[in-house]
C-alpha positions in Angstrom: -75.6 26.5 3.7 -78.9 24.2 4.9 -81.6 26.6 5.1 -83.3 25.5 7.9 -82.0 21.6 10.1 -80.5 19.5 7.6 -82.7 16.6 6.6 -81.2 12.9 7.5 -80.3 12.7 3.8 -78.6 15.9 3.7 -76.8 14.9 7.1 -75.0 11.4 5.6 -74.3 13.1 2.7 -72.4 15.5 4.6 -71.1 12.4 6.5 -69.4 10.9 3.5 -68.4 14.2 2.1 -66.4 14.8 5.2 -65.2 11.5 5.9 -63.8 11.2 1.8 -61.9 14.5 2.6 -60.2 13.1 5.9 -59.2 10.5 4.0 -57.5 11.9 0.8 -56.0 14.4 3.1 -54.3 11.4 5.1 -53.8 9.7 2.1 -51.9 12.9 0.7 -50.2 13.4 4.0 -48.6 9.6 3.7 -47.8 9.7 -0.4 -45.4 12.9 0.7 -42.9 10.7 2.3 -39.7 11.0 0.1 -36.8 8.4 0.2 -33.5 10.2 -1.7 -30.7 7.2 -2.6 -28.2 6.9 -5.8 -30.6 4.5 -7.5 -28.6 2.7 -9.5 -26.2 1.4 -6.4 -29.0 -0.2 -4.8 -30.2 -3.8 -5.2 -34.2 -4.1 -6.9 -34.7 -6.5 -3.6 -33.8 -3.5 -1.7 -36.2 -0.9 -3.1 -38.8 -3.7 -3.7 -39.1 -3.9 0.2 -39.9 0.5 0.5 -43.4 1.0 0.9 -45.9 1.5 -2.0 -46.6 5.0 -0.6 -43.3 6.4 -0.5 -42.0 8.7 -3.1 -38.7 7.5 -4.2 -36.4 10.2 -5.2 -32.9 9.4 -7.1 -30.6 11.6 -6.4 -26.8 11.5 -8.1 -24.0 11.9 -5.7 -20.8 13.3 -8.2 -19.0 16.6 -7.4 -21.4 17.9 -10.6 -24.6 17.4 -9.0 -24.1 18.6 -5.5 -26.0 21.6 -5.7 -28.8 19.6 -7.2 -28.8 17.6 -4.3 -28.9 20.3 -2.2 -32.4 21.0 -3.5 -33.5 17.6 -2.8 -32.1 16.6 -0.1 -33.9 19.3 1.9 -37.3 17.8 0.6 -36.4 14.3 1.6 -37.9 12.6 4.7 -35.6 9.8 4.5 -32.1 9.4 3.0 -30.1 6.0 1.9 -26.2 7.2 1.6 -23.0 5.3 1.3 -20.0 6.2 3.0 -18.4 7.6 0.4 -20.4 10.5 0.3 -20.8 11.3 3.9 -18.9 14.5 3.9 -21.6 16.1 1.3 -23.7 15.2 4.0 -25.3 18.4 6.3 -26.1 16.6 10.0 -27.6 19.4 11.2 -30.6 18.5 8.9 -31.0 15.2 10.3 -32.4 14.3 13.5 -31.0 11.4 15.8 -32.0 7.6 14.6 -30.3 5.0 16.8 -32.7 5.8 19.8 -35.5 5.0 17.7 -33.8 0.9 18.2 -33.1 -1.6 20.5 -29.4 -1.3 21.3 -29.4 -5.2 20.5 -30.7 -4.6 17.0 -27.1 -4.2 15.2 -24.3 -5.9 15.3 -21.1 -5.6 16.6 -19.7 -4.9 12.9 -22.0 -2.0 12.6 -21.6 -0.5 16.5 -17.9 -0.7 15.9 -17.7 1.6 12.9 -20.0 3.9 14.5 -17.5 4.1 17.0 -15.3 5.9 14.4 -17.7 8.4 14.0 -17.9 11.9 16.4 -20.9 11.6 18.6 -23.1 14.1 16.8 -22.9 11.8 13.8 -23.5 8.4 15.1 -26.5 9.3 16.8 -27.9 10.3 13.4 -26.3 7.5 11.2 -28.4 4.0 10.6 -26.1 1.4 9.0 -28.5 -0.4 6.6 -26.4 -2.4 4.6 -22.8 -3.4 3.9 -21.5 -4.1 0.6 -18.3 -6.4 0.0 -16.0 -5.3 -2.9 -15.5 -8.6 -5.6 -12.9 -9.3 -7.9 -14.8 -10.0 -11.2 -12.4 -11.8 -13.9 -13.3 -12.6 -17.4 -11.7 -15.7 -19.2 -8.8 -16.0 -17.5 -9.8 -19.0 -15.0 -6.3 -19.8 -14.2 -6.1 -17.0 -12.0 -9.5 -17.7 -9.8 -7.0 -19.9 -7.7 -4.3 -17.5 -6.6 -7.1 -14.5 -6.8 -8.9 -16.3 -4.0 -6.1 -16.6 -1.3 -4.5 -12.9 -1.9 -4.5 -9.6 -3.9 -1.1 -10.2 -5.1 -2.5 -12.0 -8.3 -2.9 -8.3 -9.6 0.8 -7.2 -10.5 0.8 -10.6 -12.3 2.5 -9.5 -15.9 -0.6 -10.4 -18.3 -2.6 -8.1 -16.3 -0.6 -5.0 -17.6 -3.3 -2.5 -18.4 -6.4 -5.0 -17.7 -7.5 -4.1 -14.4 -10.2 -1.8 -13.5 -9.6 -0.6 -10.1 -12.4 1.5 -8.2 -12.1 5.1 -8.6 -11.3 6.1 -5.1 -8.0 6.3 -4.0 -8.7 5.6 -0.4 -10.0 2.0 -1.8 -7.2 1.3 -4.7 -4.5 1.9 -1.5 -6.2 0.2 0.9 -6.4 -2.7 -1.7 -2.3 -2.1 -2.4 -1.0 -2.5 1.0 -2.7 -6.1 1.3 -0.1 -7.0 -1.7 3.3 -8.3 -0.4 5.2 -6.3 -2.8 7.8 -3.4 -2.3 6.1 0.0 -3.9 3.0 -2.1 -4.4 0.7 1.3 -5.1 3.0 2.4 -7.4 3.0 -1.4 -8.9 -1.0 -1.9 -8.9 -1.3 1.9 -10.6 0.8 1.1 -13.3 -1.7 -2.3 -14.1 -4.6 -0.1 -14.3 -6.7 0.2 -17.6 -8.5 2.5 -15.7 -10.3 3.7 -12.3 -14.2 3.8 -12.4 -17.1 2.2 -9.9 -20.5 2.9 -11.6 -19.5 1.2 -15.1 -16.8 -0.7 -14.8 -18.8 -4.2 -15.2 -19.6 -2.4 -18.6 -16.2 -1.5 -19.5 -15.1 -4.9 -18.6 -17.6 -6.9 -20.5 -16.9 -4.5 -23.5 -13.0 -3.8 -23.5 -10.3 -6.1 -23.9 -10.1 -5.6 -19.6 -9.3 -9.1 -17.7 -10.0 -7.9 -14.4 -12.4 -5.6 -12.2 -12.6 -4.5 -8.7 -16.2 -4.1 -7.9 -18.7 -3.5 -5.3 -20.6 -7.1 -5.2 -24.3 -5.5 -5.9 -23.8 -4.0 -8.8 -22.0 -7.1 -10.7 -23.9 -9.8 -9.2 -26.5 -9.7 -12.4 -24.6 -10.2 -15.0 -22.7 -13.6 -13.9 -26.0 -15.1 -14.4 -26.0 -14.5 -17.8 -22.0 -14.2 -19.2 -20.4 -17.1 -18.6 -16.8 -15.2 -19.4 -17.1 -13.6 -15.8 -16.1 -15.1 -13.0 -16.3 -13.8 -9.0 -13.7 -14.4 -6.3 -13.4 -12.8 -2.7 -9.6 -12.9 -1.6 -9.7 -14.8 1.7 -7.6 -11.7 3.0 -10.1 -9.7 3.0 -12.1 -7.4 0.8 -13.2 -3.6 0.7 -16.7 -2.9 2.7 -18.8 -0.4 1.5 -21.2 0.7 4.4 -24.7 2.2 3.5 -26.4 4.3 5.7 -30.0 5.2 6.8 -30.5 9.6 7.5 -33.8 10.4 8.6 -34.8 14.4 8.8 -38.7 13.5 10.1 -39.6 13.3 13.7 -43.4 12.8 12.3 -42.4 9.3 10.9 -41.0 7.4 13.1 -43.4 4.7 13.2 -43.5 4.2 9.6 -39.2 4.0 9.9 -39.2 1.4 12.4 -41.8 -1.1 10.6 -40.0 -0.8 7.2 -36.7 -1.4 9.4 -38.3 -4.6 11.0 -39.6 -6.1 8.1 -36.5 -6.3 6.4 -35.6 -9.1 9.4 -38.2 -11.6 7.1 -36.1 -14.5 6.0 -36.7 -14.0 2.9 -36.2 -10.7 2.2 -32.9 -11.4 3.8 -32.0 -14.2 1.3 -33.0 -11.8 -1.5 -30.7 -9.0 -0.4 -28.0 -11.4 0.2 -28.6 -13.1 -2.9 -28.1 -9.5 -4.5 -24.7 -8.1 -2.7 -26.7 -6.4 -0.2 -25.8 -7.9 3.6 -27.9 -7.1 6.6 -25.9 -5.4 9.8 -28.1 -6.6 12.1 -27.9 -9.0 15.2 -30.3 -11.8 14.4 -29.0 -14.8 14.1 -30.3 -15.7 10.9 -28.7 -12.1 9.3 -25.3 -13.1 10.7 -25.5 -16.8 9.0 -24.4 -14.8 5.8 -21.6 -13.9 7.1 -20.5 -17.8 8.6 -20.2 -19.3 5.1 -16.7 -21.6 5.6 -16.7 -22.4 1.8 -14.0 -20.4 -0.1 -14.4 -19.3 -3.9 -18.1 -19.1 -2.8 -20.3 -17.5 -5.9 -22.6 -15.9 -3.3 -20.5 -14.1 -0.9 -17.6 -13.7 1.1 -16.0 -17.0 3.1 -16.3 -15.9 6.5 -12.2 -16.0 6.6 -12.7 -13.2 3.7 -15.2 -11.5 6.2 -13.1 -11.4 8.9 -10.5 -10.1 7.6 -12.2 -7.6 5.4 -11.9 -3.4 6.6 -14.5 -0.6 6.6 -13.6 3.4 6.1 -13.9 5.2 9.3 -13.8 8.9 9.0 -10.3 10.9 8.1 -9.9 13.5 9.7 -7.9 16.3 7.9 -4.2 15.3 8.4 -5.0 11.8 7.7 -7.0 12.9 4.1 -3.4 15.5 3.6 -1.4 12.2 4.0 -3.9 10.2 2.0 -3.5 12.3 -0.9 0.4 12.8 -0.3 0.9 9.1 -0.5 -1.7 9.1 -4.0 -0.1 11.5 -5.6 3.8 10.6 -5.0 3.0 7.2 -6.2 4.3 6.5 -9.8 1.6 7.1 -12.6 1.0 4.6 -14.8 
């Protein structure tokens, strides 16, 4: 304590003193914003575009970590999920998003498959990014041909036991009935080497595999550097895999809705692209990605392939008994 009135020294000392603490306390207050996401299915243009300040925290979705993520999760602000994992997902922890946008920010891709979701859960559910599934082949060119106009290059004979299909069924069946083939589940099963999503691009470049079925961002780096692989989107249509934005602050909101907006640079949207990672938003130069009329296209789907590509609404629980009926009466390779 000043003894008697501070002297004008004392008093601008006391100035800075106070005005360094405000400042580390805000500073503090803004380095405790935490983004949760599976790092490892998510594009390094993606997480280059998160602010310095945020704390970026991976979290592992597998039915072996889910407690773990419990524990997280609750001491996230922000959370990047795919919709895979949706039903480990608590809403009641999040608060609403959408009415933080412009109804005019999305496109009608995105507002479509919200649809599919109970209100309580599209009101809390951003879609970031979607994610085309790509057929990677290694040395066997021939089949990039009849790969590119249909899935029913994948019960051809020399495939027997080369294909790595994705590890949910949901995907693999969805993926079967595009084949024009009697019993084709049953049929594509029986080609598998094996299912897997995280490191089949590894168990294809380092098995005698010919063929893998894979989400488009997590291949995308290595058919710069392996000229055995080759990538092919079946004008039919491919597998979407929709990521989504959770939010659980109502003190960030601002900070949200800038990162949001500055992914809508050009070129940040070229480098997500570029990456697997496509934009769900309305602006015009977002949905040029998805107009590309050139088929067998190395960076992205034709928009043929686009349009006839299908997303994973919801299942309720008859349609998830049926689901796993129709899996499990299916031959067995």
């Amino acid at each position: 304590m000043f003894k008697e009135y501070p002297s004008r020294r004392q008093f601008l000392n006391f100035g800075k003193l106070s005005l360094l603490f405000l400042l580390n306390s805000c500073s503090n207050s803004l380095r405790k914003i935490k983004i949760s996401f599976q790092s490892s299915f998510y594009p390094k243009s993606l997480k280059d575009t998160f602010p310095s300040i945020w704390i970026q925290e991976n979290i592992k979705f597998s039915n072996h970590d889910l407690e773990k993520n419990k524990i997280k999760l609750s001491k996230s602000d922000f959370v990047l999920i795919n919709d895979g994992w949706l039903d480990n997902i608590n809403f009641v922890d999040f608060q609403n998003i959408n009415n933080l946008f412009s109804n005019n920010l999305l496109d009608n891709r995105s507002k479509d498959l919200l649809k599919s979701f109970k209100e309580y859960q599209r009101e809390k559910l951003f879609p970031i990014g979607v994610i085309p599934y790509a057929v990677i082949i290694k040395n066997n060119k021939d089949l990039l041909h009849d790969a590119s106009k249909s899935w029913d290059f994948l019960l051809a004979k020399k495939l027997k036991g080369k294909i790595i299909l994705p590890q949910s069924p949901r995907i693999t069946i969805s993926i079967s009935k595009k084949i024009s083939a009697k019993d084709s589940l049953s049929q594509l099963k029986a080609q598998a080497m094996l299912f897997e999503d995280k490191n089949s691009i590894n168990w294809l470049i380092n098995s005698n595999a010919s063929v893998a079925i894979i989400p488009f961002s997590l291949c995308e780096k290595y058919l710069r550097y392996d000229s055995r692989l080759s990538i092919v989107f079946p004008s039919n249509g491919v597998p979407l895999m929709w990521n989504f934005l959770l939010t659980k602050s109502k003190n960030n909101n601002t900070i949200l809705i800038d990162w949001i907006r500055s992914l809508e640079k050009r070129a940040t949207i070229d480098d997500l692209a570029n990456q697997g990672w496509y934009l769900p938003f309305a602006n015009e130069y977002s949905q040029n990605k998805y107009n590309i009329k050139i088929e067998n296209n190395n960076h992205g789907p034709s928009k043929k392939c686009w349009d006839n590509s299908w997303s994973f609404p919801p299942l309720n629980s008859l349609e998830k008994f049926n689901l796993e009926n129709l899996w499990n009466q299916s031959l067995t390779p």
